[in-house]
LUMKOLMI-540336 format. One line per field, with one value per atom (N, C-alpha, C): residue in one letter; x, y, z. Coordinates in Angstrom, 3 decimals. Layout:
% LUMKOLMI-540336
code	(A|...) $
X	(X|...) $
Y	(Y|...) $
Z	(Z|...) $
***
This chain:
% LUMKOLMI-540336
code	(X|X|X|X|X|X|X|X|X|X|X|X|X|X|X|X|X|X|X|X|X|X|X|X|X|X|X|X|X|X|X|X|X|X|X|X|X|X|X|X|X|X|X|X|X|X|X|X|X|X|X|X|X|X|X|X|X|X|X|X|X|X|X|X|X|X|X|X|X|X|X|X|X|X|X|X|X|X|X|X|X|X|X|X|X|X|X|X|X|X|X|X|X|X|X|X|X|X|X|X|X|X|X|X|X|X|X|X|X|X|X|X|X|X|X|X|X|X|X|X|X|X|X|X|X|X|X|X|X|X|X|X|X|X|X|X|X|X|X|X|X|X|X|X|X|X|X|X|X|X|X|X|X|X|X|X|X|X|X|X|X|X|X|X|X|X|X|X|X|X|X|X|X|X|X|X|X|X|X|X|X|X|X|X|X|X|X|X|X|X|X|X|X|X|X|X|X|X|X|X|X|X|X|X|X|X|X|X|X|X|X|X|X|X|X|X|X|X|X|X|X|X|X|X|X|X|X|X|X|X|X|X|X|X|X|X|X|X|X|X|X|X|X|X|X|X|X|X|X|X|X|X|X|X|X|X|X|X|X|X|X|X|X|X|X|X|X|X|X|X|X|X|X|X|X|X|X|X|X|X|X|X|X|X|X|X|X|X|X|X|X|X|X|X|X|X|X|X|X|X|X|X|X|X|X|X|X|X|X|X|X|X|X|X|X|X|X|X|X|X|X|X|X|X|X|X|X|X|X|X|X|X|X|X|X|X|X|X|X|X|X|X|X|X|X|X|X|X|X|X|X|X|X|X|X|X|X|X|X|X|X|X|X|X|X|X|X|X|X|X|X|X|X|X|X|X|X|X|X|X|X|X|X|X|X|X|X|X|X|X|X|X|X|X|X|X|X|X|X|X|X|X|X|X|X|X|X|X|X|X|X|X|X|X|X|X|X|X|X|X|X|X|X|X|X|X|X|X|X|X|X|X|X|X|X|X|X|X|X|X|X|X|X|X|X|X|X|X|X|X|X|X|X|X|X|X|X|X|X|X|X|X|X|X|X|X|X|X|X|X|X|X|X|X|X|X|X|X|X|X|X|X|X|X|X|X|X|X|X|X|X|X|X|X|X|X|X|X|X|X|X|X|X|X|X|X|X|X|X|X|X|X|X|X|X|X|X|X|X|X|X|X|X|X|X|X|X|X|X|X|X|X|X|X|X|X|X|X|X|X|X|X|X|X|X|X|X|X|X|X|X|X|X|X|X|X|X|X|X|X|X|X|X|X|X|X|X|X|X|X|X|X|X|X|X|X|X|X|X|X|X|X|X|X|X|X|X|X|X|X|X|X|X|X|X|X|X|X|X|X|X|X|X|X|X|X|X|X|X|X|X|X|X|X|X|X|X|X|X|X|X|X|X|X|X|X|X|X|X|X|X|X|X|X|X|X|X|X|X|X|X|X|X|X|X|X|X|X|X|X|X|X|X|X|X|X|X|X|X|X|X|X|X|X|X|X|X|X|X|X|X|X|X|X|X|X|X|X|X|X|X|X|X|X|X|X|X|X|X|X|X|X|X|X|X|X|X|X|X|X|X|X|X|X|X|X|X|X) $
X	(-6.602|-6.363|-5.202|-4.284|-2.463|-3.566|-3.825|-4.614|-5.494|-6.478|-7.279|-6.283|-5.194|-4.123|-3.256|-3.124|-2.107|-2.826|-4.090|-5.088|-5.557|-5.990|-6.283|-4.866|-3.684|-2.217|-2.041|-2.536|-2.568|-3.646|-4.933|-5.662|-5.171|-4.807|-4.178|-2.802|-2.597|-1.393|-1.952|-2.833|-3.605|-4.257|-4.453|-5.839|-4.874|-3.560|-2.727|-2.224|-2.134|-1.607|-2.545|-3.934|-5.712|-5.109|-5.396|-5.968|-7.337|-7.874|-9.215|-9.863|-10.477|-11.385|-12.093|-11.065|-11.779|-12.317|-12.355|-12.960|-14.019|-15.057|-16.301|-16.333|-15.426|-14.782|-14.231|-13.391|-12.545|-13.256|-14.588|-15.071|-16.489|-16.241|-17.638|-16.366|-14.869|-14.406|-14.595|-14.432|-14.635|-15.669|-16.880|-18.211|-18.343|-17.054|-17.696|-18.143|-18.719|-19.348|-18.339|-17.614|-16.016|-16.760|-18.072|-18.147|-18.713|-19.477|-19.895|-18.170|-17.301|-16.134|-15.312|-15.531|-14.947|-15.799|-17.273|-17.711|-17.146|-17.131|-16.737|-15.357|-14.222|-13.094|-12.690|-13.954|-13.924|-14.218|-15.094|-15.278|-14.392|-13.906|-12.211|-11.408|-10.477|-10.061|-10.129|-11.664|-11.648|-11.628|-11.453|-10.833|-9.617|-9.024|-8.310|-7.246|-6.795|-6.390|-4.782|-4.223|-3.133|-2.516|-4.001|-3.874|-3.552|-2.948|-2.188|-2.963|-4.222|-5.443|-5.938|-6.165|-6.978|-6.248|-5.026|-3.988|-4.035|-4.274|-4.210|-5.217|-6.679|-8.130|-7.472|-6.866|-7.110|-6.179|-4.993|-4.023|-4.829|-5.385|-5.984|-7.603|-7.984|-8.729|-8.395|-7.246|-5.996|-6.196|-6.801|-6.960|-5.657|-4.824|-3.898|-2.758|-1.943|-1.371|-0.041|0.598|1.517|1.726|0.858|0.589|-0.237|-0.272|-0.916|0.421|0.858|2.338|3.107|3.559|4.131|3.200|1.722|1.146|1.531|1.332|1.488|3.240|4.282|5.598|5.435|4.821|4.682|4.250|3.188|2.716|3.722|4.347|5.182|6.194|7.090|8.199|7.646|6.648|5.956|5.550|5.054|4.208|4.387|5.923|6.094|5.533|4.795|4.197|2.301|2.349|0.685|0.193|-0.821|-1.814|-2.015|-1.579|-1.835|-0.378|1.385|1.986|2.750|2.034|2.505|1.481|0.191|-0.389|0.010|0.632|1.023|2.182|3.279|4.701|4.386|3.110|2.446|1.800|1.709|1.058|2.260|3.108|4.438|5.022|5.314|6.056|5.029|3.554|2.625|2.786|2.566|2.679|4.418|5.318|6.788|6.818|6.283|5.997|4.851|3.842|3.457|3.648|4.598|5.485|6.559|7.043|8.436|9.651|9.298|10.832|11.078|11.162|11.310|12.460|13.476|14.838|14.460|13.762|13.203|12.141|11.605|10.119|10.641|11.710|12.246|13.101|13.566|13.926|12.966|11.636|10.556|10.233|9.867|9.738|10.191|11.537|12.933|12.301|12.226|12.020|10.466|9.160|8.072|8.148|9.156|9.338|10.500|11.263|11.909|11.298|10.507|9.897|8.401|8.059|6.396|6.590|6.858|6.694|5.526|4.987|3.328|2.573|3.273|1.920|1.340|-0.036|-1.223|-0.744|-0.213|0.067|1.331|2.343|3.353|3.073|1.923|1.459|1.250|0.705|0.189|1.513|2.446|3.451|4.920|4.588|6.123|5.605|6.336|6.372|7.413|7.739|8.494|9.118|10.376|10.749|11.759|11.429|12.264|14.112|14.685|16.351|16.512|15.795|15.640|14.851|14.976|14.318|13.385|13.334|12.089|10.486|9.915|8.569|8.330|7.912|7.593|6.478|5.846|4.557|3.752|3.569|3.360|1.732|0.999|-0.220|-0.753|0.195|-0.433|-0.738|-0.063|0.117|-1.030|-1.234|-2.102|-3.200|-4.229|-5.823|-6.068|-6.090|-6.189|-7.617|-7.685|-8.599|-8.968|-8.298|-8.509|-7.773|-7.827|-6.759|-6.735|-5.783|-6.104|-5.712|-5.905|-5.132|-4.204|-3.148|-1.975|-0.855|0.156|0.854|1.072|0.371|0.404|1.951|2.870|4.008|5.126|4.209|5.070|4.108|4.914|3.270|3.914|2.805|2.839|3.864|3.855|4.279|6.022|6.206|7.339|8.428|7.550|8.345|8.636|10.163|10.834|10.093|9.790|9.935|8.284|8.117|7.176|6.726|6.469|6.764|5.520|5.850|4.946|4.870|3.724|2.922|2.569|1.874|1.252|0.593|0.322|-0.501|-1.517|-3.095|-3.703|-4.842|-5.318|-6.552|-7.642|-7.841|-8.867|-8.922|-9.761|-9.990|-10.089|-11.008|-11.350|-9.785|-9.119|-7.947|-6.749|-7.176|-5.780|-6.394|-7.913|-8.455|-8.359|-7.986|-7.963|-7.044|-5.751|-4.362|-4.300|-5.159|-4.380|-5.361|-6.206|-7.250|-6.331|-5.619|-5.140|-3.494|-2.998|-1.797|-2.387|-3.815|-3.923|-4.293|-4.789|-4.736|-3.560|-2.668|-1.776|-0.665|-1.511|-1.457|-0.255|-0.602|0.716|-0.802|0.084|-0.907|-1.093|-1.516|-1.819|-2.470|-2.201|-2.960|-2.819|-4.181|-4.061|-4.350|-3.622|-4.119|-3.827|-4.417|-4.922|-3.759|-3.149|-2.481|-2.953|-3.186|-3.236|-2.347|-2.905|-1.570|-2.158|-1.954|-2.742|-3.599|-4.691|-5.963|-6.783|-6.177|-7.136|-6.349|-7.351|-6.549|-5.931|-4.989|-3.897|-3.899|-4.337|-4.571|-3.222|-3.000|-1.085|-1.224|-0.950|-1.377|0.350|0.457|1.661|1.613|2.062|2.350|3.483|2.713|3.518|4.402|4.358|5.178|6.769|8.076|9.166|10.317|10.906|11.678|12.970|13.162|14.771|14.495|15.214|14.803|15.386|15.798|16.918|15.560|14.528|13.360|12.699|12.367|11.636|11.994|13.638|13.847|13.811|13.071|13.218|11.603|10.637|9.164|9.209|9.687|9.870|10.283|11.256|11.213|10.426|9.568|8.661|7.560|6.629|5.349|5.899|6.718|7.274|7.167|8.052|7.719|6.632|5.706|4.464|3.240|3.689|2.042|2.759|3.430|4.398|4.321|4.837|4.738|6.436|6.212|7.551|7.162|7.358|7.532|8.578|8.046|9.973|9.838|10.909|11.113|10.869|10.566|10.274|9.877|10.642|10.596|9.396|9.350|8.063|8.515|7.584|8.343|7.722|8.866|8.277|7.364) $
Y	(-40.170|-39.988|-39.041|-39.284|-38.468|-37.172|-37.094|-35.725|-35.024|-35.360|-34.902|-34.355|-35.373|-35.008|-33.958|-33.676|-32.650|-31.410|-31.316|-29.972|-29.692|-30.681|-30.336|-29.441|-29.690|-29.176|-27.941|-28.100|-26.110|-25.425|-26.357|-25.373|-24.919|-25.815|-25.603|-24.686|-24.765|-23.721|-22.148|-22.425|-21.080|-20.497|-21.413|-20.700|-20.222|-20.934|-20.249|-18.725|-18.145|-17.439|-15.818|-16.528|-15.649|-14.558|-13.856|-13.079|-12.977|-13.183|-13.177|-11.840|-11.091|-10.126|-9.618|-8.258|-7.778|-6.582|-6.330|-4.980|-4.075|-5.276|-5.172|-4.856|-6.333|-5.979|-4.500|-4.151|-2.961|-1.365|-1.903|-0.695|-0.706|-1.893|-2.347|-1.459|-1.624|-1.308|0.368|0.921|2.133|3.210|2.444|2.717|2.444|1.647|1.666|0.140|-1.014|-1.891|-3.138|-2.978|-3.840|-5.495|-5.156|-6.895|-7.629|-7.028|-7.455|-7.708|-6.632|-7.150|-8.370|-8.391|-9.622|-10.736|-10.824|-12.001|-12.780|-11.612|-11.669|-12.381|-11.802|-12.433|-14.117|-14.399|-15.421|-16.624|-15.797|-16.692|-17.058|-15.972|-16.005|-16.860|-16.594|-17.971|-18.986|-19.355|-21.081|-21.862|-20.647|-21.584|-21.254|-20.360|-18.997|-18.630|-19.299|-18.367|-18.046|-18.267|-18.390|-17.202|-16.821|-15.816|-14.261|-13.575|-12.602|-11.253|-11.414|-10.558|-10.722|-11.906|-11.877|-11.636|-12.277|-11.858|-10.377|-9.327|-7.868|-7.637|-8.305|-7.801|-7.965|-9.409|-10.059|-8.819|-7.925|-7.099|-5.813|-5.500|-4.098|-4.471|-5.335|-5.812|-5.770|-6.042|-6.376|-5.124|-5.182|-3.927|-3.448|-4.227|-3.793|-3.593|-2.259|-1.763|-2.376|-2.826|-3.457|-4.945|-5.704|-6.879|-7.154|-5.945|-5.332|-5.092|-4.450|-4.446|-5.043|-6.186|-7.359|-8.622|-8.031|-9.047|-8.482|-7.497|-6.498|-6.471|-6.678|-6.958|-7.775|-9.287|-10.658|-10.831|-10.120|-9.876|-9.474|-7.913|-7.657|-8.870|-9.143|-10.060|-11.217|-12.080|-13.408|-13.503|-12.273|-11.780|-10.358|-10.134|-9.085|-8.450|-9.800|-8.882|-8.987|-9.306|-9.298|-7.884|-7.806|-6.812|-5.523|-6.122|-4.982|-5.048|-5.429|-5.058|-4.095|-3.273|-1.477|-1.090|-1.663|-0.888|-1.549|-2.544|-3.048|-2.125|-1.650|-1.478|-0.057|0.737|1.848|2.050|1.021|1.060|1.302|0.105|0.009|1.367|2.247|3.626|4.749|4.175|5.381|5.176|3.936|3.636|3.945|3.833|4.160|5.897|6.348|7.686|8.353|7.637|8.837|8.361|7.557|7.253|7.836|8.599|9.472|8.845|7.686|6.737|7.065|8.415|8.837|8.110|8.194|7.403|6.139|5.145|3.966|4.229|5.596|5.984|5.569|7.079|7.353|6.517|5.053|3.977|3.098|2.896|2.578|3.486|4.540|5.344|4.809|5.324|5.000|3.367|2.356|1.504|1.488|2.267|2.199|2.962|3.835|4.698|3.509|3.032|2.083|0.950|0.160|-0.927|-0.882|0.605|0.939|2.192|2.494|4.348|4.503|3.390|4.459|4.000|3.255|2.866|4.635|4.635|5.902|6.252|5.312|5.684|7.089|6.874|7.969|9.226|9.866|10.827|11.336|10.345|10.394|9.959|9.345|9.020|10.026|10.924|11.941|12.657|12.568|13.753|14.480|15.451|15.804|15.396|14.308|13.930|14.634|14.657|15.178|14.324|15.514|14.846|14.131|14.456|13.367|11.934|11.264|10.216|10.544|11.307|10.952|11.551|11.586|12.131|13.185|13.934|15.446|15.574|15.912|15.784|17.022|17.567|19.195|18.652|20.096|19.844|20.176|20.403|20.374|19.228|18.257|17.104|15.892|16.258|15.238|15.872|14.995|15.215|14.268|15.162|14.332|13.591|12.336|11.082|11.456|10.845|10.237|11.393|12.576|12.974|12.325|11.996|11.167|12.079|11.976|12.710|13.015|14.679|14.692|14.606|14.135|14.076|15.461|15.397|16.713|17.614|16.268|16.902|17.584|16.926|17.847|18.118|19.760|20.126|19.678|19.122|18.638|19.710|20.594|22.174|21.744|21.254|21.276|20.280|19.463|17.425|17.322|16.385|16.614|14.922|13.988|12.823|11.807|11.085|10.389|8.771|7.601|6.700|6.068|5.507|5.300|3.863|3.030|2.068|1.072|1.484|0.970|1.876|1.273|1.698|0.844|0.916|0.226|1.069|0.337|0.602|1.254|-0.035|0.201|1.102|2.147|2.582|1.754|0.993|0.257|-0.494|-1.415|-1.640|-1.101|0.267|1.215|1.763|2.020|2.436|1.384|-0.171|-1.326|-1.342|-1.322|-1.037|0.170|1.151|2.538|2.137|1.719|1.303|0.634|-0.565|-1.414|-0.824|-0.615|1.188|1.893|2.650|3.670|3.145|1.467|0.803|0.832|0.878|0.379|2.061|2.848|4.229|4.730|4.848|5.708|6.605|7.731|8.965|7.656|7.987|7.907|8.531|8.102|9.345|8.567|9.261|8.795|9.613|9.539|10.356|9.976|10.481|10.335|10.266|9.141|10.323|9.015|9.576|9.114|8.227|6.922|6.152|5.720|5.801|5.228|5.049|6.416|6.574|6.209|5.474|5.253|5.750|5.858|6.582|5.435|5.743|4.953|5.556|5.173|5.692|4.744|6.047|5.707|6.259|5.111|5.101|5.512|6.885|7.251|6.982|6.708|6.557|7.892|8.580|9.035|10.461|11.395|12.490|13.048|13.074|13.128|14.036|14.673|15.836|15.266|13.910|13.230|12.032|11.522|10.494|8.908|9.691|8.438|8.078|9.021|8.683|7.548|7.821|7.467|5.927|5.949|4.591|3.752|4.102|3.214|2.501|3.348|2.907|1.991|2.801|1.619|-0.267|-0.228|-1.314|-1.771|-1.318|-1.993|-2.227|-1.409|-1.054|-2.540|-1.878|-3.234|-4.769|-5.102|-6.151|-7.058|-5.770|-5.921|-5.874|-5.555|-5.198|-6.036|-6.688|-7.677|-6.786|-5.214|-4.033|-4.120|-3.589|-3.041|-1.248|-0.812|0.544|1.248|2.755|3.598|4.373|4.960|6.515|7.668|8.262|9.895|11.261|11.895|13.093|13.948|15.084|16.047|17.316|18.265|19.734|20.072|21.304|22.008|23.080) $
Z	(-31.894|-30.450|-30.201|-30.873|-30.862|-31.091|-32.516|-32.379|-31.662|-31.214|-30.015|-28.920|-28.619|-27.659|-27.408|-28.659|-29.187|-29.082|-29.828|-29.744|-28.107|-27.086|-25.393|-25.106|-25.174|-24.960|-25.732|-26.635|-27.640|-26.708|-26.472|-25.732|-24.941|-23.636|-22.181|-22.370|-23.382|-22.930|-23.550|-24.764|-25.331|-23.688|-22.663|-21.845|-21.176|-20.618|-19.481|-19.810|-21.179|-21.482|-21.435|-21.497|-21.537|-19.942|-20.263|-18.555|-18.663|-16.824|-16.876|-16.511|-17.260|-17.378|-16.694|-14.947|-14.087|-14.481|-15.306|-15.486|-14.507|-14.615|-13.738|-12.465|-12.032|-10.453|-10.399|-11.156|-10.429|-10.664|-11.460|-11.856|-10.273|-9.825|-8.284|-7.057|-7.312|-5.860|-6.292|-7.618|-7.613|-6.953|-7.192|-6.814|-5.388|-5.005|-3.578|-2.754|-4.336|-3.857|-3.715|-2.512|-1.948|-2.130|-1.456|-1.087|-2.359|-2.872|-4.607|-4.911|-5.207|-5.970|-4.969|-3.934|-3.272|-3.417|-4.289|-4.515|-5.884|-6.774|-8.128|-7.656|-6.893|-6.820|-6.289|-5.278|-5.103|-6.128|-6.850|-8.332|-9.216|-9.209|-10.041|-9.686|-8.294|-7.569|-8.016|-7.787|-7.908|-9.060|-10.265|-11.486|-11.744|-11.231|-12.219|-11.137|-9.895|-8.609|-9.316|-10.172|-10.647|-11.498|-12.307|-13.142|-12.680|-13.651|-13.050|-13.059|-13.727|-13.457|-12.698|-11.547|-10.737|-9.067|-9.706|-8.484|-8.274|-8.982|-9.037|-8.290|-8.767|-7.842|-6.637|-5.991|-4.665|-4.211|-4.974|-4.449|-4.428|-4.937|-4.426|-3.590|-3.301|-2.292|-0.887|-1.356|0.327|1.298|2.252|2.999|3.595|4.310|4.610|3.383|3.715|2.403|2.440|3.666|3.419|2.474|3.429|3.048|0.750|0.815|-0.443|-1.485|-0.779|-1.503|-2.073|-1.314|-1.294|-2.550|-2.816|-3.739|-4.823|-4.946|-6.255|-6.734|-5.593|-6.197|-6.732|-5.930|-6.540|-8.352|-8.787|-9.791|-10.778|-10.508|-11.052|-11.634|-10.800|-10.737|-11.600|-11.635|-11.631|-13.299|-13.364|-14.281|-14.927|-15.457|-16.268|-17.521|-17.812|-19.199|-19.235|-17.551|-17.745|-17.762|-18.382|-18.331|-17.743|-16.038|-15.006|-13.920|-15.081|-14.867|-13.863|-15.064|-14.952|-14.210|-13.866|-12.900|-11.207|-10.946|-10.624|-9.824|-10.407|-10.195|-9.869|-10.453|-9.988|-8.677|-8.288|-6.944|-6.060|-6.710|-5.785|-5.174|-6.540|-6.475|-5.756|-5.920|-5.369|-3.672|-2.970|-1.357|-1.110|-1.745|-1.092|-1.409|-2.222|-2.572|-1.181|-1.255|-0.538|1.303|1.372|3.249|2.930|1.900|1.876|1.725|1.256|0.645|-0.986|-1.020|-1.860|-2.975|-2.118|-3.355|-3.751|-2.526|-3.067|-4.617|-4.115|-5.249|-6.618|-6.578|-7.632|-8.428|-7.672|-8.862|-9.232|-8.614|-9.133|-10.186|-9.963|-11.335|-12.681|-12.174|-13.446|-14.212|-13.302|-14.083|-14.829|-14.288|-14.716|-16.197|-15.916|-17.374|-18.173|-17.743|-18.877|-19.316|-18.385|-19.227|-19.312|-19.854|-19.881|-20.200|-21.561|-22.104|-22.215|-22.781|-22.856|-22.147|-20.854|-19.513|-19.348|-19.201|-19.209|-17.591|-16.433|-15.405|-15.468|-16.317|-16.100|-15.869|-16.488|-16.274|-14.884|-14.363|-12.757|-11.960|-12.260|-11.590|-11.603|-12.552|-12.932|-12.064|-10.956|-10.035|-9.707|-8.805|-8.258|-7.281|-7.509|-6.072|-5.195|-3.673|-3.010|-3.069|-2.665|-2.617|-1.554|-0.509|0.744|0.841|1.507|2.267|3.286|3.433|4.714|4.568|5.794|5.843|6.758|5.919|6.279|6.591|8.133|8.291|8.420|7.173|7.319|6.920|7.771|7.675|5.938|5.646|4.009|3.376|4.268|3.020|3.933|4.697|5.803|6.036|6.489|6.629|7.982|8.854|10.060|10.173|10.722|11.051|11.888|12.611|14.160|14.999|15.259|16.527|17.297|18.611|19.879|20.764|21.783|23.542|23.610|22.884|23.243|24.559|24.134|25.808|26.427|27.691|27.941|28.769|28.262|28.682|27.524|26.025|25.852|24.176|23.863|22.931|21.344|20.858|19.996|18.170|18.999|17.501|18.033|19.317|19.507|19.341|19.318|18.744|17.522|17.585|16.191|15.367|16.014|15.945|16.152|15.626|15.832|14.758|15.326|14.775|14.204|12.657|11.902|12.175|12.170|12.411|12.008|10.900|10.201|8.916|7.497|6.428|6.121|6.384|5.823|4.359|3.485|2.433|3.384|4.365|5.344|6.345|6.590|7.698|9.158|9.208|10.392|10.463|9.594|9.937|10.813|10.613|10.855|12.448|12.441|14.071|14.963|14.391|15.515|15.795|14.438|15.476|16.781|15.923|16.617|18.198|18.566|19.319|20.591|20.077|20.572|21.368|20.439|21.043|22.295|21.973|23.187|23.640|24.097|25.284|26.420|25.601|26.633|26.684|26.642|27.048|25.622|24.992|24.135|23.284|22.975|21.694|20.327|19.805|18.572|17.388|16.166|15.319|13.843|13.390|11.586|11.125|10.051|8.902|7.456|6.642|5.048|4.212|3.068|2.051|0.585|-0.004|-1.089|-2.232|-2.122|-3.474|-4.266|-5.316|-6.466|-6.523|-6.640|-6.481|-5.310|-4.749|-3.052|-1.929|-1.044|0.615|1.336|1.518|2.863|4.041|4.809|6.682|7.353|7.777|8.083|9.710|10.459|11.908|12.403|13.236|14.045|15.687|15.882|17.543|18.282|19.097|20.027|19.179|19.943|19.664|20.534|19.959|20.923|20.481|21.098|21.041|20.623|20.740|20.487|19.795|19.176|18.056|19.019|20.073|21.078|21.488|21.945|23.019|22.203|20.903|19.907|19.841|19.396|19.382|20.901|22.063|22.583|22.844|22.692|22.275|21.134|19.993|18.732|19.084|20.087|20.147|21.144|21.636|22.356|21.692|20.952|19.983|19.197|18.159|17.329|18.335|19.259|19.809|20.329|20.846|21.793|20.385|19.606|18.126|16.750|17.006|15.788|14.350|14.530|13.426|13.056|11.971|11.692|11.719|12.350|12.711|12.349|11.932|11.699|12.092|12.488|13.690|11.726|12.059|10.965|11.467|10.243|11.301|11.321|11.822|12.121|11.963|10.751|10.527|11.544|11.853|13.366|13.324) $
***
């Protein structure tokens, strides 16, 4: 009996240590097929919701990119030496990278290169970072969505300022916020940028010549849409 006892406890701790095997899943969101890999994930869950492979599916499932973020730190932190780590802490540096929190980027980097030399991500992650912090909204780097109704008081080539929103995975995510905004009369706008292999639709509100104007919408948008919003700037 002691023995039988002893071997269930080698198992149970042999299984906690297993990651469970998305391969499949992440090769279904590639292709496209989201709700197949959100069936597969639900399967996972209900034996497995713990494991730090499957926590990764449910994190790049996460349509919204914020809320996406925050799973994938979790992972990291929780689970330093699982599997999808480093792809993990890659995501992290790719979404603060491509919203222009560059200095934030670049100590994500630093650590993806110190505790992961031969994560296959570095390649894709050594970039060039800017010496600044912010976001530069040059039409090079953006692929406009959605245009919306500019204010016709003042032209858009000429505004220094304009406030970011929201980031979602999802398209439809990011047109309900922006939807719900030009209800209650403000511009809005999305557009494209790329993090770690998938598109982020990054919803802006409103275009303004003074960053004073800016911050005083910000706290209304923020209050009235429960966002954390940031004033950024606009090349002219």
């Amino acid at each position: 009996m002691k023995k039988i006892f002893f071997l269930l406890i080698i198992f149970s701790v042999y299984s906690l240590g297993q990651e469970v095997e998305i391969k499949d899943a992440l090769i279904l969101i590639e292709k496209g097929n989201i709700k197949e890999a959100e069936k597969k994930l639900k399967e996972f869950q209900s034996n497995n919701s713990n494991n730090p492979s499957v926590k990764f599916l449910d994190a790049v499932l996460t349509s919204d990119a914020q809320l996406a973020i925050k799973k994938f730190e979790a992972i990291y932190k929780a689970f330093p030496n699982s599997k999808y780590a480093d792809a993990s802490l890659f995501r992290i540096f790719s979404y603060y990278y491509a919203l222009g929190f560059y200095k934030k980027a670049d100590t994500l980097l630093t650590v993806l290169k110190a505790k992961f030399p031969n994560s296959n991500y570095l390649k894709t992650a050594d970039k060039t970072i800017p010496d600044f912090d912010d976001v530069e909204l040059t039409n090079r780097e953006q692929k406009k969505v959605e245009p919306n109704k500019i204010d016709e008081s003042v032209s858009n080539n000429l505004t220094n300022f304009t406030i970011q929103v929201g980031a979602f995975l999802n398209l439809e995510n990011a047109n309900k916020l922006a939807d719900q905004i030009k209800k209650e009369g403000y511009t809005t706008e999305i557009t494209q940028k790329e993090i770690g292999g998938s598109v982020l639709n990054v919803v802006y509100v409103g275009n303004f010549l003074k960053e004073d104007e800016a911050k005083k919408i910000l706290e209304i948008i923020n209050k009235k849409f429960s966002v954390s919003g940031r004033i950024v700037s606009k090349s002219k």
